[in-house]
py3Dmol code that shows the C-alpha trace and the ligand (Angstrom):
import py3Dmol

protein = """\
ATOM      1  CA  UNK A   1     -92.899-211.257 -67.893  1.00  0.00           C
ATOM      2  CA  UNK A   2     -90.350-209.657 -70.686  1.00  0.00           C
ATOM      3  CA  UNK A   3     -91.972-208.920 -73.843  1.00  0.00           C
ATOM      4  CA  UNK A   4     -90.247-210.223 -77.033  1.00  0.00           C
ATOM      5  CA  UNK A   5     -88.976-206.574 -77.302  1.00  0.00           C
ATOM      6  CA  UNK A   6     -87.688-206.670 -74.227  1.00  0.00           C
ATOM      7  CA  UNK A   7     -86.102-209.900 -74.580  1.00  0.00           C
ATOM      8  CA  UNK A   8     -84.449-208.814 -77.933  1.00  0.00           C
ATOM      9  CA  UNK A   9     -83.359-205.461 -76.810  1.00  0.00           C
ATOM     10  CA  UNK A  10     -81.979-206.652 -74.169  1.00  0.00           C
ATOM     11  CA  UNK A  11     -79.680-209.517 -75.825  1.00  0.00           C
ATOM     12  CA  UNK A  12     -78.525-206.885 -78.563  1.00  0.00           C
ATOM     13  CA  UNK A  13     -77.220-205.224 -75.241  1.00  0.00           C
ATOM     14  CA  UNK A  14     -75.478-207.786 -73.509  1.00  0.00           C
ATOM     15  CA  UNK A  15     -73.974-208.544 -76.915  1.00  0.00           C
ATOM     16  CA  UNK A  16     -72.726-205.075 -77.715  1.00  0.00           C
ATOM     17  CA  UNK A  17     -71.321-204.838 -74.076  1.00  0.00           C
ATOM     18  CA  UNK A  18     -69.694-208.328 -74.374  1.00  0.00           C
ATOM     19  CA  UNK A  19     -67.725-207.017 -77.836  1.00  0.00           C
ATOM     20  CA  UNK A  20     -67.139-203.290 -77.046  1.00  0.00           C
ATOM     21  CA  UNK A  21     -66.922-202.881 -72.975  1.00  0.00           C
ATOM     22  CA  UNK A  22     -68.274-200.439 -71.548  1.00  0.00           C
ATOM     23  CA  UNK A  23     -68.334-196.891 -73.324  1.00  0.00           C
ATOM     24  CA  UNK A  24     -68.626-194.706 -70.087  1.00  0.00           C
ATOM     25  CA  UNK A  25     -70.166-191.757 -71.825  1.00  0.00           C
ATOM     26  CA  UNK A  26     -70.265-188.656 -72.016  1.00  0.00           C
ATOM     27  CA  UNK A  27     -66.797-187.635 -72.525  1.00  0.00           C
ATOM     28  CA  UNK A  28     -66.773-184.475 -70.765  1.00  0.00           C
ATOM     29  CA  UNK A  29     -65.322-183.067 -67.542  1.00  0.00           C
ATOM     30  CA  UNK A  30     -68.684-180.899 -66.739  1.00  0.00           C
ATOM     31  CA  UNK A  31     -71.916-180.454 -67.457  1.00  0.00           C
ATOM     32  CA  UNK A  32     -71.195-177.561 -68.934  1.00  0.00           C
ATOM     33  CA  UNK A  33     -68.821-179.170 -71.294  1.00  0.00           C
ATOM     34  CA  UNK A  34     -71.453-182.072 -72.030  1.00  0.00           C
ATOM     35  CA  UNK A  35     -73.911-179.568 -73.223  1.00  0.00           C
ATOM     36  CA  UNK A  36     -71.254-177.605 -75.109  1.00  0.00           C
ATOM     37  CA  UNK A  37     -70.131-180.997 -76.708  1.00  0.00           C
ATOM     38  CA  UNK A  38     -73.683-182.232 -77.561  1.00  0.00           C
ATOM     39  CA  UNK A  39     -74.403-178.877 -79.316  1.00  0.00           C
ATOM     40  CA  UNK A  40     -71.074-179.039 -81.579  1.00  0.00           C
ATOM     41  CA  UNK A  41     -71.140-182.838 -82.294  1.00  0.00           C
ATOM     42  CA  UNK A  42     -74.471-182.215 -84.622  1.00  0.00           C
ATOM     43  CA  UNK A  43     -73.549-183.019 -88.003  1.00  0.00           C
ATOM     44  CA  UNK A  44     -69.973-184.156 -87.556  1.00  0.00           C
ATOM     45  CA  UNK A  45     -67.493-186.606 -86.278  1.00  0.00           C
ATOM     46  CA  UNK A  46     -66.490-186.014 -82.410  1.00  0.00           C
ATOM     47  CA  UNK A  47     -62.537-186.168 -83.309  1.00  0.00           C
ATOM     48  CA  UNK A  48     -63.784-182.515 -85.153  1.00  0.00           C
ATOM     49  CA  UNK A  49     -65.672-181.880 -81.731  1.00  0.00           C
ATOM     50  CA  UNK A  50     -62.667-182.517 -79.750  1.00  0.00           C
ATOM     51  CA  UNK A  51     -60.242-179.837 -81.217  1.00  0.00           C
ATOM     52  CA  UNK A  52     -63.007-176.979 -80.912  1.00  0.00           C
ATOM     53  CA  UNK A  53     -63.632-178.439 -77.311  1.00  0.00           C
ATOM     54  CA  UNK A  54     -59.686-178.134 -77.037  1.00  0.00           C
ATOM     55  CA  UNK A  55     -59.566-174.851 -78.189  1.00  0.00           C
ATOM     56  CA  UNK A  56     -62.189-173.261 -76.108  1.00  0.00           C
ATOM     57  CA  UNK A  57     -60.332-174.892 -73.047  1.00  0.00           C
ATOM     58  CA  UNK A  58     -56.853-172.907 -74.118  1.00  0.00           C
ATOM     59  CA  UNK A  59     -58.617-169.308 -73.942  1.00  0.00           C
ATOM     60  CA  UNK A  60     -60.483-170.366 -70.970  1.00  0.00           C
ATOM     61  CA  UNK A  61     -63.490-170.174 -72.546  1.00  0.00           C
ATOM     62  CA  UNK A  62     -65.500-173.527 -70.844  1.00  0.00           C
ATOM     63  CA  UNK A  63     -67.344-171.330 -68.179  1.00  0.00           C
ATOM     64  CA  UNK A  64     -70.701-169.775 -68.409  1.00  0.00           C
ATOM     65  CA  UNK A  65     -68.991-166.038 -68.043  1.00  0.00           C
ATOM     66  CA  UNK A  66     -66.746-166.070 -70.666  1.00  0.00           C
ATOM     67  CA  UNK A  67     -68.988-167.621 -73.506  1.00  0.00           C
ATOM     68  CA  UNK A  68     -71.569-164.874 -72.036  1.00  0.00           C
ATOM     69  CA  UNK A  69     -69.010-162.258 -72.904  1.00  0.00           C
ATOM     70  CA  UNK A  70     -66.893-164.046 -75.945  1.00  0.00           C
ATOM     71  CA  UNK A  71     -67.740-162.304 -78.869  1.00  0.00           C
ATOM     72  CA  UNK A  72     -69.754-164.424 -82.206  1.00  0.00           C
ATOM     73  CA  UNK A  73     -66.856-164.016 -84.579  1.00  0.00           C
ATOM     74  CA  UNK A  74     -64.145-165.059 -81.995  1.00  0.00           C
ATOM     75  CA  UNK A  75     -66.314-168.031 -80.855  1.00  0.00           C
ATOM     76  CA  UNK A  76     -66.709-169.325 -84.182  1.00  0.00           C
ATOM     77  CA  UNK A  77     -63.210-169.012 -84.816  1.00  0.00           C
ATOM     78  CA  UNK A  78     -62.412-171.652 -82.114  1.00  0.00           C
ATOM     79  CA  UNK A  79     -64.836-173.787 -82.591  1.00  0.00           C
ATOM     80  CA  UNK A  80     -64.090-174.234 -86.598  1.00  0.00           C
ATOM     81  CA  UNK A  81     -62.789-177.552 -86.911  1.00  0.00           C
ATOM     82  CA  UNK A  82     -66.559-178.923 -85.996  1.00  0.00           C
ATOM     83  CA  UNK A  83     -67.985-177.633 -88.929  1.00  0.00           C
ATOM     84  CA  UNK A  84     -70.735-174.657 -89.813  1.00  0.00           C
ATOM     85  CA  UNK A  85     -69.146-173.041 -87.174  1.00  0.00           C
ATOM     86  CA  UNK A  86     -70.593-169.840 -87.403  1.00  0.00           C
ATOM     87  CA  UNK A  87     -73.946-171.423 -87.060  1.00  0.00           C
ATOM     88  CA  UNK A  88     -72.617-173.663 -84.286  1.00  0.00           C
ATOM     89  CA  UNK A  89     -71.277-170.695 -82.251  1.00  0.00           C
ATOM     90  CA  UNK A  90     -75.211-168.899 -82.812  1.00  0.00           C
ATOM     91  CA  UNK A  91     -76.611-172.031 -81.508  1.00  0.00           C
ATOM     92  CA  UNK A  92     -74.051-171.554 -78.613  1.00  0.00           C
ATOM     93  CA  UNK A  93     -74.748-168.181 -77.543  1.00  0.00           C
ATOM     94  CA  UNK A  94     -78.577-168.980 -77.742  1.00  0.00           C
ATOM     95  CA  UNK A  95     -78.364-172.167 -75.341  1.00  0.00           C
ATOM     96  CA  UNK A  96     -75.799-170.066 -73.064  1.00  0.00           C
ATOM     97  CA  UNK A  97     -78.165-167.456 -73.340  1.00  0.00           C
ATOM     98  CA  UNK A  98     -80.970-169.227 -72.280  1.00  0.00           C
ATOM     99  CA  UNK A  99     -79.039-170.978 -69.605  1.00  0.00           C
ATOM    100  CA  UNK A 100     -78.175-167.882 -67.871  1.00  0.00           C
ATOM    101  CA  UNK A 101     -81.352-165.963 -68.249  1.00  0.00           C
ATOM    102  CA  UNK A 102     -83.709-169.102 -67.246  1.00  0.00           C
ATOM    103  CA  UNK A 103     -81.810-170.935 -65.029  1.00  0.00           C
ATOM    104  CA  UNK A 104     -79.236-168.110 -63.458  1.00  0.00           C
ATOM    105  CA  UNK A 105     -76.459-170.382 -65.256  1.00  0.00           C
ATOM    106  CA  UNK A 106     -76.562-173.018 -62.433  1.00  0.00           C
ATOM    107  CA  UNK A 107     -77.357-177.116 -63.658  1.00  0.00           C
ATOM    108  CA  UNK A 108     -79.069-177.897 -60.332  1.00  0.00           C
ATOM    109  CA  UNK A 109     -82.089-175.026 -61.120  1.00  0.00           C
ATOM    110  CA  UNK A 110     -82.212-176.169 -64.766  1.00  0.00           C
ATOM    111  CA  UNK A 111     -82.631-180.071 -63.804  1.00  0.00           C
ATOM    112  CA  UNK A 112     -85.047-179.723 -60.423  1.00  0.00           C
ATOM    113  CA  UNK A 113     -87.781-179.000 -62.812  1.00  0.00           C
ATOM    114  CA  UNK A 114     -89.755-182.138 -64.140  1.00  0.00           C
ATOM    115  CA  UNK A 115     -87.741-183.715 -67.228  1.00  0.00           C
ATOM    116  CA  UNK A 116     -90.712-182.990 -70.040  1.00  0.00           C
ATOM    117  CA  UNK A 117     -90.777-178.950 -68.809  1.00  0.00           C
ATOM    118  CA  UNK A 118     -86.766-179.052 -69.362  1.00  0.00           C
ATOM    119  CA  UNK A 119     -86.848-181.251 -72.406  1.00  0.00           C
ATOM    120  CA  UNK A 120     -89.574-178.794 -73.530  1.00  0.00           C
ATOM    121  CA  UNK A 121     -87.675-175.220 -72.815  1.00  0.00           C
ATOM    122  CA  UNK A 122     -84.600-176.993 -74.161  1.00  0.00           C
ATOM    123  CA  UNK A 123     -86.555-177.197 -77.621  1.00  0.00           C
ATOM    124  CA  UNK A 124     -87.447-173.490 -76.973  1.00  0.00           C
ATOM    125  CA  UNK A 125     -83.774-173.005 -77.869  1.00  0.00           C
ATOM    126  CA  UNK A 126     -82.676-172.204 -81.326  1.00  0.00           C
ATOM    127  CA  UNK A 127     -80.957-174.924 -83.141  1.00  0.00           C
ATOM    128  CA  UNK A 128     -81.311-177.615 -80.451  1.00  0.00           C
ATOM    129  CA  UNK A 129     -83.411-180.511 -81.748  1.00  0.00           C
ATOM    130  CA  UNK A 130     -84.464-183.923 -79.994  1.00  0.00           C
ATOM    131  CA  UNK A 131     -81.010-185.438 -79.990  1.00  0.00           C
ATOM    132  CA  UNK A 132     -79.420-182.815 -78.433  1.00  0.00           C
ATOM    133  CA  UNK A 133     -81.796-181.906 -75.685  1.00  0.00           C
ATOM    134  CA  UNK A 134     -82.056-185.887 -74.719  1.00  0.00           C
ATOM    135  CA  UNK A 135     -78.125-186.044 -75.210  1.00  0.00           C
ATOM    136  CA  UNK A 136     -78.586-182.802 -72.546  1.00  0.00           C
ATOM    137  CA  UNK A 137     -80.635-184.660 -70.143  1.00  0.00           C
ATOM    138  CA  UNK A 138     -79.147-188.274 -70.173  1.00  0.00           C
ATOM    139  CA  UNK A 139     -75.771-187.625 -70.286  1.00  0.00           C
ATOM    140  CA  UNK A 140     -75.618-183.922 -68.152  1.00  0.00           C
ATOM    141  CA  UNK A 141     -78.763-184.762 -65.956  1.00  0.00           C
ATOM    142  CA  UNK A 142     -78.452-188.231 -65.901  1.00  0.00           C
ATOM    143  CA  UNK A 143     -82.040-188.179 -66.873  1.00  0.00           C
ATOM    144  CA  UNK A 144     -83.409-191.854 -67.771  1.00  0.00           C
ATOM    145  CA  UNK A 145     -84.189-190.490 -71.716  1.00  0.00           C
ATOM    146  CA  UNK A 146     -83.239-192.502 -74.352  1.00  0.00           C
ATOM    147  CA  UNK A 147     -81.350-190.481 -76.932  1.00  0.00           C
ATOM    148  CA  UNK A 148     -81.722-191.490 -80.906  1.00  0.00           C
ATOM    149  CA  UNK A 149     -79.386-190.994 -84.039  1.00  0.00           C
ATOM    150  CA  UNK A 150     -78.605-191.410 -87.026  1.00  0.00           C
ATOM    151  CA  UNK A 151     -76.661-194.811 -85.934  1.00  0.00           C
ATOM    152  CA  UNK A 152     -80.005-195.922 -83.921  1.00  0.00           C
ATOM    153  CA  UNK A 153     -82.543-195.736 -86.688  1.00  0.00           C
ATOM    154  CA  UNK A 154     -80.279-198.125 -89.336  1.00  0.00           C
ATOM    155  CA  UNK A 155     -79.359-200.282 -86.946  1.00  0.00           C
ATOM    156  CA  UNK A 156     -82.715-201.352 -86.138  1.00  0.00           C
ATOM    157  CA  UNK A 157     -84.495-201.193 -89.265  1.00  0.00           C
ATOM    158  CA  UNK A 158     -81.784-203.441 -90.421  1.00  0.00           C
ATOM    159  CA  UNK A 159     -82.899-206.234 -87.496  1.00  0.00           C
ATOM    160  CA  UNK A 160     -86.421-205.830 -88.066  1.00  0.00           C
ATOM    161  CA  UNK A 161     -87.508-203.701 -84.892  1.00  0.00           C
ATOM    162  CA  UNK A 162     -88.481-200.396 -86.101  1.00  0.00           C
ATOM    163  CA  UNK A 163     -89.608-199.266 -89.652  1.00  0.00           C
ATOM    164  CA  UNK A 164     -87.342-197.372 -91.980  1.00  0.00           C
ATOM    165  CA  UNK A 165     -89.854-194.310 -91.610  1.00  0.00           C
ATOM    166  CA  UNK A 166     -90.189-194.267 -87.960  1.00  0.00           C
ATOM    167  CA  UNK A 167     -89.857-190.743 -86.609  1.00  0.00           C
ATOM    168  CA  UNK A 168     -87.454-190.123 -83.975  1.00  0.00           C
ATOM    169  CA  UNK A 169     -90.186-189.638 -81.409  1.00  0.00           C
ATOM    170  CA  UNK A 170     -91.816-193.499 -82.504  1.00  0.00           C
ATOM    171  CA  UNK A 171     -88.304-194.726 -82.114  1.00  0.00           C
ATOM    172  CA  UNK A 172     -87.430-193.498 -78.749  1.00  0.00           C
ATOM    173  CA  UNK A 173     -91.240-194.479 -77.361  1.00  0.00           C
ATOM    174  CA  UNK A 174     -89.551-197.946 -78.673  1.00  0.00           C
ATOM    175  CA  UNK A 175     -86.704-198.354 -76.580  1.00  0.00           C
ATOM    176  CA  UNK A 176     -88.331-196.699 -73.444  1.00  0.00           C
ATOM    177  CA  UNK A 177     -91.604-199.262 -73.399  1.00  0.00           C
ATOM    178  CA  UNK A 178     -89.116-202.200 -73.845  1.00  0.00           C
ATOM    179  CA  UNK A 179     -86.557-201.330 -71.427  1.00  0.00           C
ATOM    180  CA  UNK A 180     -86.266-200.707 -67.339  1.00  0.00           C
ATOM    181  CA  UNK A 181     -86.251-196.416 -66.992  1.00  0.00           C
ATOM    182  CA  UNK A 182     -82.287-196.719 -65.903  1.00  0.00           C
ATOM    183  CA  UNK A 183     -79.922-193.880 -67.013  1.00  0.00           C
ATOM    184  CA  UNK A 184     -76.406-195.866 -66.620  1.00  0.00           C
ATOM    185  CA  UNK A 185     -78.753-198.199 -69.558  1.00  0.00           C
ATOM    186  CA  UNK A 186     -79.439-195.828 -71.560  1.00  0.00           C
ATOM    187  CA  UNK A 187     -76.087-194.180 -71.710  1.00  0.00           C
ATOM    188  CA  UNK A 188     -74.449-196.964 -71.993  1.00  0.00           C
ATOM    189  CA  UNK A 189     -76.799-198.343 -74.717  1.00  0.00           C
ATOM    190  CA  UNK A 190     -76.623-195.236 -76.595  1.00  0.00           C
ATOM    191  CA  UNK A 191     -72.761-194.974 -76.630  1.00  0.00           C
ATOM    192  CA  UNK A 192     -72.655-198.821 -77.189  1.00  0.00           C
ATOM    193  CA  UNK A 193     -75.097-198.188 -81.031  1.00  0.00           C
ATOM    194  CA  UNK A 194     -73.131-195.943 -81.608  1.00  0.00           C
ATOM    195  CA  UNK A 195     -69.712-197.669 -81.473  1.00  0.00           C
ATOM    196  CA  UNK A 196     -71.570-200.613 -83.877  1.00  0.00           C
ATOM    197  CA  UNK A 197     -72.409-197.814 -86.425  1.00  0.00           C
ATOM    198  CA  UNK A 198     -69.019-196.418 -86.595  1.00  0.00           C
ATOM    199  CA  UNK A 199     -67.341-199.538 -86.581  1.00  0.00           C
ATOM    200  CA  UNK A 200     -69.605-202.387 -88.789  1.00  0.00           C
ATOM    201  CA  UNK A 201     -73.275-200.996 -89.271  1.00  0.00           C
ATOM    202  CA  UNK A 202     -71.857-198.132 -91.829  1.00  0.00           C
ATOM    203  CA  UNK A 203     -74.094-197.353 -95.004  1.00  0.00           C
ATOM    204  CA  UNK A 204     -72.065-200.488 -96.137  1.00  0.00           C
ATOM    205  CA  UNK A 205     -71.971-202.575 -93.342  1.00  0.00           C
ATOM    206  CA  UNK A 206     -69.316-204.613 -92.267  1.00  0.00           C
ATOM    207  CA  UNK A 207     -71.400-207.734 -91.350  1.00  0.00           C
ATOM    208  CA  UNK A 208     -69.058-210.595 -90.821  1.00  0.00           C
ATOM    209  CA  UNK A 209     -67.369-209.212 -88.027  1.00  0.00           C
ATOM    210  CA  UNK A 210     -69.952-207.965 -86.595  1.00  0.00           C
ATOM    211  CA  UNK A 211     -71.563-209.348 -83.023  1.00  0.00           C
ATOM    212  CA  UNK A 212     -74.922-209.323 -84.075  1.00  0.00           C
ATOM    213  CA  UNK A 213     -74.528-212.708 -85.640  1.00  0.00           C
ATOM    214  CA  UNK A 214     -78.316-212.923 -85.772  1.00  0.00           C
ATOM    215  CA  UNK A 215     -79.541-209.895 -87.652  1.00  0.00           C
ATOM    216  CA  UNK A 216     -82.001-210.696 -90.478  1.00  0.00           C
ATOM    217  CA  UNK A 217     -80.184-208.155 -92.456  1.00  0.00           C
ATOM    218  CA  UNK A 218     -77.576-210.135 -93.363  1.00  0.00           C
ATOM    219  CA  UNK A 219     -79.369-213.094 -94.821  1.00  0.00           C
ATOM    220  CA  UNK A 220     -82.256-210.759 -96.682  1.00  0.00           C
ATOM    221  CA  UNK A 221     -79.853-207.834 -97.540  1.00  0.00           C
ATOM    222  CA  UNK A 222     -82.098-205.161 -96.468  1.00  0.00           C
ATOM    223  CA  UNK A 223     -79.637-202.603 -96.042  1.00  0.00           C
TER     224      UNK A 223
END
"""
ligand_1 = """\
8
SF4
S -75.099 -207.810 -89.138
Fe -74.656 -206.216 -90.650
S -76.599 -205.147 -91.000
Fe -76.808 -206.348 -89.106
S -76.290 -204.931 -87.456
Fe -74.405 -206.025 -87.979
S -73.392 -204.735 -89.536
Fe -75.516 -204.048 -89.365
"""
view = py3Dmol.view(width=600, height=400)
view.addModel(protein, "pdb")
view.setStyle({"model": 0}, {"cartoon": {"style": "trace"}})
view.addModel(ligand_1, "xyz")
view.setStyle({"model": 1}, {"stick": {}})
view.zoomTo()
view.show()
């Protein structure tokens, strides 16, 4: 039998779906690219994401060999328009660098190990955190990990489900005891929150158009 958690994760879902379609996430041709992406979207807006992703493409530069062999300075310089670039391009050549040296640059090596030894080595790596080493694993190794932001934690303090302290780990251990272990669910879900933060839940939310025509917030305010 579905808990109530369950039950009300579940309908916040369906409802999403129903008003946004479905997200088909991650936009990115190759793994590669996916892990690339999920390192530069930290901190910033993935339109900003896109024209670094862009530029890398134009000098060739989305393969394992030539961001071994692209120098700092020149990497950063490509990837500006996502922001702190030259800290982006360090965190980069670290992950790359790990990549290569750990797993002889090939995805299949990297995810045949169990998915808490690769989330673990992934958060060996300087400058990747939680987000980005689930975003890794979901969305590049279609591993069934649920993947928190930002987005997730407002959301749902604002209907109730979590508290506004919950860590990211307590929030994740949320979702994953209340819903089936399915990847396609989980990326879908996490693409679908989101598209509801962007669009209504902002820091000011948007509430009247929003699908979620049952959240407490908007009756007690809690924002
Ligand atoms: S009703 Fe308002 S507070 Fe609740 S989820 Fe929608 S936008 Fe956010």
């Amino acid at each position: 039998m579905k808990s109530q958690g369950q039950k009300r994760l579940l309908k916040i879902y369906n409802r999403l779906f129903k008003h946004f379609g479905p997200q088909s996430w991650w936009p990115g041709e190759t793994q590669l690219e996916i892990c690339v992406g999920a390192i530069l979207t930290q901190n910033t807006a993935w339109s900003n994401v896109e024209k670094a992703i862009s530029n890398l493409k134009k000098e060739n530069c989305m393969e394992l060999g030539r961001l071994k062999e692209i120098k700092i300075k020149k990497l950063a310089s490509l990837i500006k328009s996502s922001g702190y670039f030259n800290v982006k391009a360090e965190r980069l050549k670290s992950f790359i660098d790990y990549f290569a040296n750990h797993h002889r640059g090939n995805f299949k090596n990297l995810f045949k190990e169990k998915p808490e030894d690769v989330r673990h080595s992934l958060l060996s790596v300087k400058g990747i955190g939680p987000e980005t080493a689930d975003s890794i694993l979901l969305y590049a190794g279609g591993v069934p990990i649920f993947v928190v932001d930002t987005y997730t934690k407002r959301i749902f303090y604002r209907l109730s489900l979590i508290v506004k302290t919950a860590t990211y780990d307590e929030v994740q251990s949320f979702f994953m005891k209340n819903l089936p272990r399915k990847t396609n669910l989980y990326n879908e879900y996490h693409a679908l929150i989101v598209m509801l933060g962007k669009h209504y839940c902002k820091p000011n939310p948007v509430c009247s158009p929003c699908p979620l025509k049952k959240c407490p917030a908007r009756k007690n305010k809690k924002f």
